[in-house]
Z-matrix of the N, CA and C atoms (Angstrom, degrees):
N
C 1 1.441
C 2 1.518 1 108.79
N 3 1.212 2 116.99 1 135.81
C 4 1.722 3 119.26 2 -165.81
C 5 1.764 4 80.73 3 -140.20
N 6 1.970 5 74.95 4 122.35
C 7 1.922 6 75.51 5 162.77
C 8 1.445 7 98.31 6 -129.85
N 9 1.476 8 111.78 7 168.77
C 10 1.010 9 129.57 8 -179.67
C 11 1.601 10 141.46 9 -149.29
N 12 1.318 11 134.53 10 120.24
C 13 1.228 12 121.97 11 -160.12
C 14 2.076 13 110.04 12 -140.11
N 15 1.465 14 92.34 13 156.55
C 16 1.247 15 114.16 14 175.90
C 17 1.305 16 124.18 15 -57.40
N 18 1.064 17 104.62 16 -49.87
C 19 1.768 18 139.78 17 -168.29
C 20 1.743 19 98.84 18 -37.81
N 21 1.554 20 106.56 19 138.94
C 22 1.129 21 95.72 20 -175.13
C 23 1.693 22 94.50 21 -110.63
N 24 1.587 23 128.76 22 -166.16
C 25 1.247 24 133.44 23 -170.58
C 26 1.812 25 102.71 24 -71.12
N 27 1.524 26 105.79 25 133.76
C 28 1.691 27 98.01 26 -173.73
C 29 1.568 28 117.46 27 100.23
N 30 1.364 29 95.85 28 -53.66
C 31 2.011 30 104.94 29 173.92
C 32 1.792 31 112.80 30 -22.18
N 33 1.347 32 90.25 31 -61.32
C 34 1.164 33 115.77 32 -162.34
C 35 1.997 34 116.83 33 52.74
N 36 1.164 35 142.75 34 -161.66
C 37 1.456 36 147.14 35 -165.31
C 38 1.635 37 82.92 36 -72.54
N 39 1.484 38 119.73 37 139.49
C 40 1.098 39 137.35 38 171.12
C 41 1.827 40 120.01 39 17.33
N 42 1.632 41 115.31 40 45.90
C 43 0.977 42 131.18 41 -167.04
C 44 1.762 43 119.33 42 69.47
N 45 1.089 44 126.77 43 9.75
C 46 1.678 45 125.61 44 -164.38
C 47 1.616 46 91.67 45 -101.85
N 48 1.283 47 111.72 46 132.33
C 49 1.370 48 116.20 47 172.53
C 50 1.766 49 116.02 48 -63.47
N 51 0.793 50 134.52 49 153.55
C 52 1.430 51 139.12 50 155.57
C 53 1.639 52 105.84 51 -37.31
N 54 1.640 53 111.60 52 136.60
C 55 1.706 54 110.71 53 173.36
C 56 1.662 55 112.21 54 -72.97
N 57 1.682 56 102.97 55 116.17
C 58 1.201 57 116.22 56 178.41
C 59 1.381 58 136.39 57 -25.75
N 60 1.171 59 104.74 58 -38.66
C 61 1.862 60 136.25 59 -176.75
C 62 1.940 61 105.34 60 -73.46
N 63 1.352 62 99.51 61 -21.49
C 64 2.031 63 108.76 62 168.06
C 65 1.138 64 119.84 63 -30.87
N 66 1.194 65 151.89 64 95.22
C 67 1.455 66 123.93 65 162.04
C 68 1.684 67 124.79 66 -128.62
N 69 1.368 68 99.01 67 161.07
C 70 1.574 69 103.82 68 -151.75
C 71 1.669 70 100.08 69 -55.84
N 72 1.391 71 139.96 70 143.04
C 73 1.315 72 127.31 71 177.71
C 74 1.440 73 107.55 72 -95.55
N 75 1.448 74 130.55 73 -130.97
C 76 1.507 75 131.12 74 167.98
C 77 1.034 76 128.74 75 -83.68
N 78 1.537 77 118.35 76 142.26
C 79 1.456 78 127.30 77 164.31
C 80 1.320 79 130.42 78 -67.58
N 81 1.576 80 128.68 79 130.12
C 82 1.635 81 112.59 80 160.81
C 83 1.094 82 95.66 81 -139.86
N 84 1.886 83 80.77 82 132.98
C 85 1.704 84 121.53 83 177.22
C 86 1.722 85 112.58 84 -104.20
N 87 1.791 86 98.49 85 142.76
C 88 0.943 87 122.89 86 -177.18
C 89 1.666 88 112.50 87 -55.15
N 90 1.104 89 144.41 88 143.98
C 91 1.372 90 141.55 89 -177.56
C 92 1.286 91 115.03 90 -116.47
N 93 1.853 92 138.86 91 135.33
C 94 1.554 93 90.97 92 155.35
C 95 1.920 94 91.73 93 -105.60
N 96 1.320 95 144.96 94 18.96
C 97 1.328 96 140.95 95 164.41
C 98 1.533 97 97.90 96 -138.73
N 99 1.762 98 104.60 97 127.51
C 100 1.419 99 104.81 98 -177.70
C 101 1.686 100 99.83 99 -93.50
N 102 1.139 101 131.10 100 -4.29
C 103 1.361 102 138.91 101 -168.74
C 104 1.819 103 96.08 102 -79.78
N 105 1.097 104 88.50 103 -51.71
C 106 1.852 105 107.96 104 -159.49
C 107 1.593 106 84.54 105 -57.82
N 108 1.309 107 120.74 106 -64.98
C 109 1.445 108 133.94 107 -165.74
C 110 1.393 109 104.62 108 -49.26
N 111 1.535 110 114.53 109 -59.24
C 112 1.887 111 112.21 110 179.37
C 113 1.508 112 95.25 111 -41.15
N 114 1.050 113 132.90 112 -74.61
C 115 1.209 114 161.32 113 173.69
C 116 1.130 115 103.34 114 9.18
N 117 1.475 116 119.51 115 -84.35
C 118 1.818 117 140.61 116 168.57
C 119 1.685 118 110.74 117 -57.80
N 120 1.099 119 107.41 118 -38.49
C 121 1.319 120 108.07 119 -172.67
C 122 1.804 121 116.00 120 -77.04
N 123 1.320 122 97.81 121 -49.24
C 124 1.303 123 113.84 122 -171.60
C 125 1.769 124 95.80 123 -84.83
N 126 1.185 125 114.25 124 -66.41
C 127 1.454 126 120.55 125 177.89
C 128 1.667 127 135.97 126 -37.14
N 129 1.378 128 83.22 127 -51.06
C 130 1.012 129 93.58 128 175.82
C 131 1.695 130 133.45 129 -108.98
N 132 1.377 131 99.16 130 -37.33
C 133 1.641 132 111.20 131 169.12
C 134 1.875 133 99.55 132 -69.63
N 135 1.195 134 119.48 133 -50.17
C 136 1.437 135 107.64 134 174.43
C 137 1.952 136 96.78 135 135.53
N 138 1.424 137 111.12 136 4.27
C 139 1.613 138 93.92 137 -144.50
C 140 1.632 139 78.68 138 -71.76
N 141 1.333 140 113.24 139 -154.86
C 142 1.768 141 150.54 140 148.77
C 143 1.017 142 133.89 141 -107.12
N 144 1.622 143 111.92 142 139.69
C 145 1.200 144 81.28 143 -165.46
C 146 2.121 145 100.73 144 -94.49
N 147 1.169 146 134.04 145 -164.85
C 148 1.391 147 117.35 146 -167.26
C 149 1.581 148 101.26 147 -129.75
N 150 1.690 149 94.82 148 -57.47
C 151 1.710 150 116.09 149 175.24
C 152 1.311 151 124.25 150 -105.02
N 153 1.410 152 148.83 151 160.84
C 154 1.064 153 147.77 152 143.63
C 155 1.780 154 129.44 153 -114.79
N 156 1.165 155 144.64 154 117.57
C 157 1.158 156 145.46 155 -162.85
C 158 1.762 157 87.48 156 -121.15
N 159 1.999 158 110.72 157 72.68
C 160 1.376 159 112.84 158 149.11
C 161 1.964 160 89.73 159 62.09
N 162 1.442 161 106.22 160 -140.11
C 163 1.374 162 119.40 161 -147.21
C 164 1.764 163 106.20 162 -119.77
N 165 1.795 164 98.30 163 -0.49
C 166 0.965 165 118.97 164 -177.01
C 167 1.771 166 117.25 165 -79.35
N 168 1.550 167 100.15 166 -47.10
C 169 1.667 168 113.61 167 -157.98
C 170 1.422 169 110.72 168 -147.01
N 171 1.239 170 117.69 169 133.90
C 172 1.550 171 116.17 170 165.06
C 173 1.234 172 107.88 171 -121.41
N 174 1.219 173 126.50 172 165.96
C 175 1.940 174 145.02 173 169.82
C 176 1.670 175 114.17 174 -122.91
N 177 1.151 176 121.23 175 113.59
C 178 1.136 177 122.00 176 -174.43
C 179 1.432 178 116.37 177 -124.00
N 180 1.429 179 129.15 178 165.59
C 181 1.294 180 123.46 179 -176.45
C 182 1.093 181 95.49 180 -162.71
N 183 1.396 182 105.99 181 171.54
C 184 2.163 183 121.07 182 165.56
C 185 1.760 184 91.98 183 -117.51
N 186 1.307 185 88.55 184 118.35
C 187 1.743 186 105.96 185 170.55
C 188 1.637 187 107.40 186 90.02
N 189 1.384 188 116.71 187 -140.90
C 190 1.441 189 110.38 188 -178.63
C 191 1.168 190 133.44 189 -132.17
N 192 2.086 191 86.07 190 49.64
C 193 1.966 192 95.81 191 -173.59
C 194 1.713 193 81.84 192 -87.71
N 195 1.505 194 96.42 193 -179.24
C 196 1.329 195 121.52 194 -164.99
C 197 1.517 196 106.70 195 -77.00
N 198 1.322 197 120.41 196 -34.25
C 199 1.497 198 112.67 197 171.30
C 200 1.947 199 95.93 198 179.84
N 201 1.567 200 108.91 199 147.39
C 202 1.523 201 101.93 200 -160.29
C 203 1.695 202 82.07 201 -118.55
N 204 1.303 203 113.98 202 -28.65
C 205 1.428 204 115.22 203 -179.04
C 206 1.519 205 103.03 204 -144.30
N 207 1.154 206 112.49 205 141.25
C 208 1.614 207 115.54 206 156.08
C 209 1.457 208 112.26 207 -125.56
N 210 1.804 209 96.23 208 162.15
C 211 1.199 210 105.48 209 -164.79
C 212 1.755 211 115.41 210 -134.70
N 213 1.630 212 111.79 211 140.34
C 214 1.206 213 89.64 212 -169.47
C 215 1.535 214 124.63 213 -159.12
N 216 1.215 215 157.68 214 131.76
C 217 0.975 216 155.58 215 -127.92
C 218 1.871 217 112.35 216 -115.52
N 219 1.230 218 110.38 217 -1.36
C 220 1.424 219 118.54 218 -157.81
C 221 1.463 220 87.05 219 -78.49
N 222 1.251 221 169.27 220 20.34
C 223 1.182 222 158.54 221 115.41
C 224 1.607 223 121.44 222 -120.32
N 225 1.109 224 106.75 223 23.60
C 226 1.476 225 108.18 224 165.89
C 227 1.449 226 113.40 225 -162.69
N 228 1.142 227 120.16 226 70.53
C 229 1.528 228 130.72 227 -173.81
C 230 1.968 229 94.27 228 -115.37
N 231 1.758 230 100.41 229 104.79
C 232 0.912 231 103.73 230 171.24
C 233 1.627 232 105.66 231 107.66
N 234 1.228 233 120.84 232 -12.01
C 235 1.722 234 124.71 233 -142.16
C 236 1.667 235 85.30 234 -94.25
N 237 1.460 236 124.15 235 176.26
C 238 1.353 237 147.64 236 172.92
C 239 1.500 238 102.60 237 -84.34
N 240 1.538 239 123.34 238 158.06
C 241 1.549 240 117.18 239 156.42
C 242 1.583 241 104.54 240 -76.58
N 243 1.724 242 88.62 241 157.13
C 244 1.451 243 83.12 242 173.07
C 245 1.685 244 149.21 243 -71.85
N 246 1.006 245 148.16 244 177.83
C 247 1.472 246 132.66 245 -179.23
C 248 1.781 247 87.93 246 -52.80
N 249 1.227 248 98.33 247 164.67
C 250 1.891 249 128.21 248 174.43
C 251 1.747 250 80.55 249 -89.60
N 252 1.222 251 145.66 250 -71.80
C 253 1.105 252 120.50 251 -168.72
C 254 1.150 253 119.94 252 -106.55
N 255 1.399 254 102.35 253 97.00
C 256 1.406 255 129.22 254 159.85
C 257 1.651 256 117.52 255 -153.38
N 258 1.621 257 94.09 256 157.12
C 259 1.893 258 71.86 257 166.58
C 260 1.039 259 137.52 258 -69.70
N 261 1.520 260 119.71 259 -147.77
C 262 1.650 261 125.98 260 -163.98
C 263 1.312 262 106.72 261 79.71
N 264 1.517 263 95.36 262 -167.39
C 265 1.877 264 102.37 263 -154.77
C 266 1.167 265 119.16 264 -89.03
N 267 1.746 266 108.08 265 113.53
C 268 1.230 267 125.43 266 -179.86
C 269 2.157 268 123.80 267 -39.38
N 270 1.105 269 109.95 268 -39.27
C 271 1.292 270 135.75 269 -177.00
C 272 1.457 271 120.43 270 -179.60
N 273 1.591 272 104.11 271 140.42
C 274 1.714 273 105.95 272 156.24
C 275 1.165 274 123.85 273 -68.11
N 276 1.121 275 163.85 274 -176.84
C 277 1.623 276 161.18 275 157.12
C 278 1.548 277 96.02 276 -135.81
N 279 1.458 278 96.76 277 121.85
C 280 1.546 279 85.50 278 176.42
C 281 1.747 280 83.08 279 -130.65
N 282 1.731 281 107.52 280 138.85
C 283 1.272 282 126.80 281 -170.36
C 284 1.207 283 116.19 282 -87.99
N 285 1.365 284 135.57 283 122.92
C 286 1.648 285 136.95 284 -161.27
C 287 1.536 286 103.62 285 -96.33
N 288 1.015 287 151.48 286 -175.30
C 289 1.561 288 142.65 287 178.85
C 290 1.184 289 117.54 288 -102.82
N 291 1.774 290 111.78 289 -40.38
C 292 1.414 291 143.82 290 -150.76
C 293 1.903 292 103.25 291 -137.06
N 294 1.127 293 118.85 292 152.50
C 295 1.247 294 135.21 293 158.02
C 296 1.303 295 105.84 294 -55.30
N 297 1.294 296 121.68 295 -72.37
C 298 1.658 297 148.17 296 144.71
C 299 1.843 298 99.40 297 4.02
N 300 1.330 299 103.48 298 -83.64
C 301 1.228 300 92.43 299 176.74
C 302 1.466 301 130.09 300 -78.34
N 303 1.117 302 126.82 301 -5.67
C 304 1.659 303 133.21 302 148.62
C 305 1.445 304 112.10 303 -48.39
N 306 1.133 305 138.84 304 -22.69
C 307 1.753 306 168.07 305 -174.90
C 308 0.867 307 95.13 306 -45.82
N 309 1.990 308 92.81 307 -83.46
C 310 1.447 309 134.00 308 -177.04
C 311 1.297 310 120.31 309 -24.15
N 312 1.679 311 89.47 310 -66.21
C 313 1.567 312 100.84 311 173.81
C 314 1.660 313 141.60 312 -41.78
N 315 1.564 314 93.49 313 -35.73
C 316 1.698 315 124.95 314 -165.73
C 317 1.868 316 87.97 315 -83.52
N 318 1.138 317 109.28 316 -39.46
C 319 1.683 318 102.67 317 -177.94
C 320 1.210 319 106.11 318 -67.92
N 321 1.175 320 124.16 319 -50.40
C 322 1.299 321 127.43 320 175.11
C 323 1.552 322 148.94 321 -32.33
N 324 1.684 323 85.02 322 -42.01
C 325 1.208 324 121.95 323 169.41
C 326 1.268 325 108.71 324 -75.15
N 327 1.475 326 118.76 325 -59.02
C 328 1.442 327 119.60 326 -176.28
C 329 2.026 328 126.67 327 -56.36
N 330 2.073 329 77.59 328 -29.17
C 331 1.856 330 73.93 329 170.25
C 332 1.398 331 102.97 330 -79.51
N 333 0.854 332 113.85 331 -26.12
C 334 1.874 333 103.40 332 -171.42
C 335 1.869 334 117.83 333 -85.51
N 336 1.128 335 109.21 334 14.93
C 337 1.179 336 135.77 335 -172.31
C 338 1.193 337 115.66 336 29.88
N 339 1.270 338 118.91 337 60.14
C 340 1.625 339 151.85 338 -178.75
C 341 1.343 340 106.60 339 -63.96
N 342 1.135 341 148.34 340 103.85
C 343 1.699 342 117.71 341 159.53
C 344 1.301 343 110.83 342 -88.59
N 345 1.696 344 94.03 343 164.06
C 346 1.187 345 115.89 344 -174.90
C 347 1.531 346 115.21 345 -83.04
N 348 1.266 347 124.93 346 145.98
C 349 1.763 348 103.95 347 159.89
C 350 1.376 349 128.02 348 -106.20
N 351 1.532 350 94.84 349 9.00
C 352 1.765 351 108.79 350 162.28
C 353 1.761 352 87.87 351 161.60
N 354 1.569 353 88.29 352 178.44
C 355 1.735 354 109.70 353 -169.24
C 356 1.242 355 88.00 354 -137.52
N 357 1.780 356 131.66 355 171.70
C 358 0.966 357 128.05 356 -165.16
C 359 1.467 358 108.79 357 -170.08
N 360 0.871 359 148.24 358 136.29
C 361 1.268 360 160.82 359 157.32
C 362 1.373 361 111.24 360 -111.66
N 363 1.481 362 126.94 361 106.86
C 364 1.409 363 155.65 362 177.51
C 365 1.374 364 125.91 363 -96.74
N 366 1.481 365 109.94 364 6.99
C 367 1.856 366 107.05 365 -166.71
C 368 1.707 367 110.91 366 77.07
N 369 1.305 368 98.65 367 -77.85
C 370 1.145 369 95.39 368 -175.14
C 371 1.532 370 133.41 369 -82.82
N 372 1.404 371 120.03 370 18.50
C 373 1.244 372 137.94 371 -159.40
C 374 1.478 373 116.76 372 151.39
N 375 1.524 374 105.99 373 151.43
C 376 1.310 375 114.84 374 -175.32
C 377 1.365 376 110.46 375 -109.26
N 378 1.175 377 128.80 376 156.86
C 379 1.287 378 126.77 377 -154.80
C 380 2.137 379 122.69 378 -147.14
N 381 0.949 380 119.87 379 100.92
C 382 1.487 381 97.25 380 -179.25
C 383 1.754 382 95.79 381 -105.47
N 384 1.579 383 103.76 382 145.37
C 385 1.326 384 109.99 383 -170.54
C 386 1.999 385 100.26 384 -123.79
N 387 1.627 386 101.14 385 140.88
C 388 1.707 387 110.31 386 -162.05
C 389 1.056 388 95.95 387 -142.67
N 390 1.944 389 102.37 388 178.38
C 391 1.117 390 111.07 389 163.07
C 392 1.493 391 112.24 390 -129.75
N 393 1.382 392 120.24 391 125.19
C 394 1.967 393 117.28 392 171.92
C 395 1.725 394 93.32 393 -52.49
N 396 1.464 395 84.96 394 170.42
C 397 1.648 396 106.76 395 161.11
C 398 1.597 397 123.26 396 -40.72
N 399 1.141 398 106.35 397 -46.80
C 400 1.566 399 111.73 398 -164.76
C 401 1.655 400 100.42 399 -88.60
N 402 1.364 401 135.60 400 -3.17
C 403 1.437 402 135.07 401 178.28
C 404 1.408 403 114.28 402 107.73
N 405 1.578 404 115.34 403 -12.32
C 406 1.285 405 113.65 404 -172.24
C 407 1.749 406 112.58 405 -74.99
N 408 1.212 407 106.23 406 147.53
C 409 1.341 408 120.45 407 -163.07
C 410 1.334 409 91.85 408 -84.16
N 411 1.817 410 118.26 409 152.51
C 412 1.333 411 134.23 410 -167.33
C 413 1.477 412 108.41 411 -149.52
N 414 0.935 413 83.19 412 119.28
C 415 2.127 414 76.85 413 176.64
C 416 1.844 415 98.22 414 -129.35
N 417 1.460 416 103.13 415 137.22
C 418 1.283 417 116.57 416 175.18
C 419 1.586 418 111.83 417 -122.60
N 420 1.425 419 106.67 418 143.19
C 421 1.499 420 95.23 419 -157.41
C 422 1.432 421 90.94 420 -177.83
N 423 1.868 422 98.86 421 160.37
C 424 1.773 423 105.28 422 -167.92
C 425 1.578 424 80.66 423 -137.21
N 426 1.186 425 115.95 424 155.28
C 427 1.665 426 145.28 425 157.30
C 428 1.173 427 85.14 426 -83.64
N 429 1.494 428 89.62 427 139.64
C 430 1.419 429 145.79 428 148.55
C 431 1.765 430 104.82 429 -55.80
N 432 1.479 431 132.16 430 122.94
C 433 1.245 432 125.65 431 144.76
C 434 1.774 433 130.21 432 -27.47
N 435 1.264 434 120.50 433 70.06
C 436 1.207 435 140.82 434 173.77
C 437 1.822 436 93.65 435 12.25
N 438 1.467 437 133.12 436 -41.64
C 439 1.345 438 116.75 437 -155.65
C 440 1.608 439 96.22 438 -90.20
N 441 1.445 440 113.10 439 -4.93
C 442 1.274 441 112.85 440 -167.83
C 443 1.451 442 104.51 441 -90.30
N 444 1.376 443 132.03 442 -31.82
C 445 1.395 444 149.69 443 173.37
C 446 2.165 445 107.06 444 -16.85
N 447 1.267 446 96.65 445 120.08
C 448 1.702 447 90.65 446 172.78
C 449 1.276 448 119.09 447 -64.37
N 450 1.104 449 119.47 448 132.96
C 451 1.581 450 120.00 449 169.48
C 452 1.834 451 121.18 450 -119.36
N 453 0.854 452 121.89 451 127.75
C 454 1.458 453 147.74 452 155.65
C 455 1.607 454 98.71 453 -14.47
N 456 1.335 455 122.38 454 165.96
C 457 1.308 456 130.77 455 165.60
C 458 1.710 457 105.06 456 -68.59
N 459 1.138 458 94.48 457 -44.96
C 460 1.370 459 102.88 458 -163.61
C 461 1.913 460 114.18 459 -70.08
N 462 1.401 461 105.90 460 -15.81
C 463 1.471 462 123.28 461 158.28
C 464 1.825 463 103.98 462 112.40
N 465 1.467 464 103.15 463 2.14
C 466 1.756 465 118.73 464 -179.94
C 467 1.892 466 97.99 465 -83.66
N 468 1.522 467 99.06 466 133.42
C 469 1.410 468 118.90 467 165.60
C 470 1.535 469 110.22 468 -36.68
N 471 1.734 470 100.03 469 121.01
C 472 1.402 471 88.79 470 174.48
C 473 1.681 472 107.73 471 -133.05
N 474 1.828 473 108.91 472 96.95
C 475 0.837 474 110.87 473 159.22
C 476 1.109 475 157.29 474 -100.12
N 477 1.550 476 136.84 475 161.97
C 478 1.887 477 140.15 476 -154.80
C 479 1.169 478 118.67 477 -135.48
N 480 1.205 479 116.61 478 -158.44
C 481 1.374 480 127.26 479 -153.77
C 482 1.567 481 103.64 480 -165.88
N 483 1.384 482 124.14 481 89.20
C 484 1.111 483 137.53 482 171.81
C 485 1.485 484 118.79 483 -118.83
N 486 1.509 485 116.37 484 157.66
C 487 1.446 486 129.70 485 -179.81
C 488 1.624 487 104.19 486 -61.45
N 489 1.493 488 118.76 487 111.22
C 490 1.444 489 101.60 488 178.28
C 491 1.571 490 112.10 489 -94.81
N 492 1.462 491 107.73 490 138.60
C 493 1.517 492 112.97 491 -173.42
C 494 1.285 493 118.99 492 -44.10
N 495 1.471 494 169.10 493 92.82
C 496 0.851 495 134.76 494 -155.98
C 497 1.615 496 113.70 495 -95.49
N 498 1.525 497 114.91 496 -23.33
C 499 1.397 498 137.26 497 173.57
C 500 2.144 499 90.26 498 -42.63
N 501 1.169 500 123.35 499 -59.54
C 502 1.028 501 146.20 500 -129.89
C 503 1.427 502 83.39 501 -84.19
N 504 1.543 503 121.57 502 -48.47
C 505 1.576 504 119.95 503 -158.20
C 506 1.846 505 97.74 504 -93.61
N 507 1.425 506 111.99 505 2.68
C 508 1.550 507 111.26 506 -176.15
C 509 1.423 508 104.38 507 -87.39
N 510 1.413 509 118.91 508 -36.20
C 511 1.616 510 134.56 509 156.01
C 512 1.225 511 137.33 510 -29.03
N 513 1.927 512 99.49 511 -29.43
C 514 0.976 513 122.46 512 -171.06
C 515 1.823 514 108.50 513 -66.52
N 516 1.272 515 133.52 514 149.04
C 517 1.390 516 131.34 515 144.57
C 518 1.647 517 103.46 516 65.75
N 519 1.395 518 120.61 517 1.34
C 520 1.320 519 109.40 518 170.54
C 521 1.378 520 113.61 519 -79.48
């Protein structure tokens, strides 16, 4: 089945935007070790895991949704990450609740001697950007209180790309 459309970016189905209330659900990433992956994911980021499919697949989450990421080996058990330039998925974003717990995270990382591949301050959120085991890009990061958001003269979102303190966000929640 080949579909195809006119529509340019924004159009959306006969000009109607997408319903606001949409939101993106879970990711699943390719693996080539599902052990290694619980490992970082569960170990170290903190998640759970929820499901297991044997040696093949796991489902993991923070708290007691049904799965926030899954993980899985059925086409890459054993495989390389992919080239840095190529497509596919730029990063996961996984959303923190609290500054506080963005903290958490940054300690976390640091005991597990994680590096970073930058930190970020955007206006509208703070951001630390990684890599899992397998190469896939990870960004962890909290919104900004919507009233706090930069705005333009003109009253349009105006977001950046700044050095985020990290000394500053370790302060946080201790």
């Amino acid at each position: 089945m080949t579909i195809t459309s006119d529509a340019k970016s924004g159009d959306g189905l006969l000009g109607k935007p997408i319903d606001p209330k949409t939101t993106i659900g879970h990711v699943h990433l390719k693996v080539a070790d599902l052990e290694r992956a619980i490992g970082f994911y569960c170990g170290v980021l903190g998640f759970e895991v929820k499901a297991r499919y044997g040696n093949e697949a796991a489902f993991i989450a923070a708290g007691d949704y049904h799965h926030h990421i899954g993980l899985n080996t059925w086409e890459s058990l054993g495989a390389p990450p992919p080239p840095r330039r190529s497509t596919g998925l730029f990063h996961t974003a996984i959303l923190y609740p609290t500054r506080a717990a963005l903290a958490d995270a940054l300690r976390r990382l640091i005991a597990a001697k994680i590096p970073l591949d930058g930190a970020s301050d955007h206006g509208v959120s703070e951001a630390l950007y990684l890599r899992d085991p397998d190469e896939n890009g990870v960004e962890l990061y909290r919104d900004r209180p919507m009233e706090e958001w930069p705005k333009n003269p003109d009253g349009s979102l105006h977001m950046f790309t700044n050095k985020l303190d990290l000394q500053d966000l370790l302060r946080e929640g201790k």
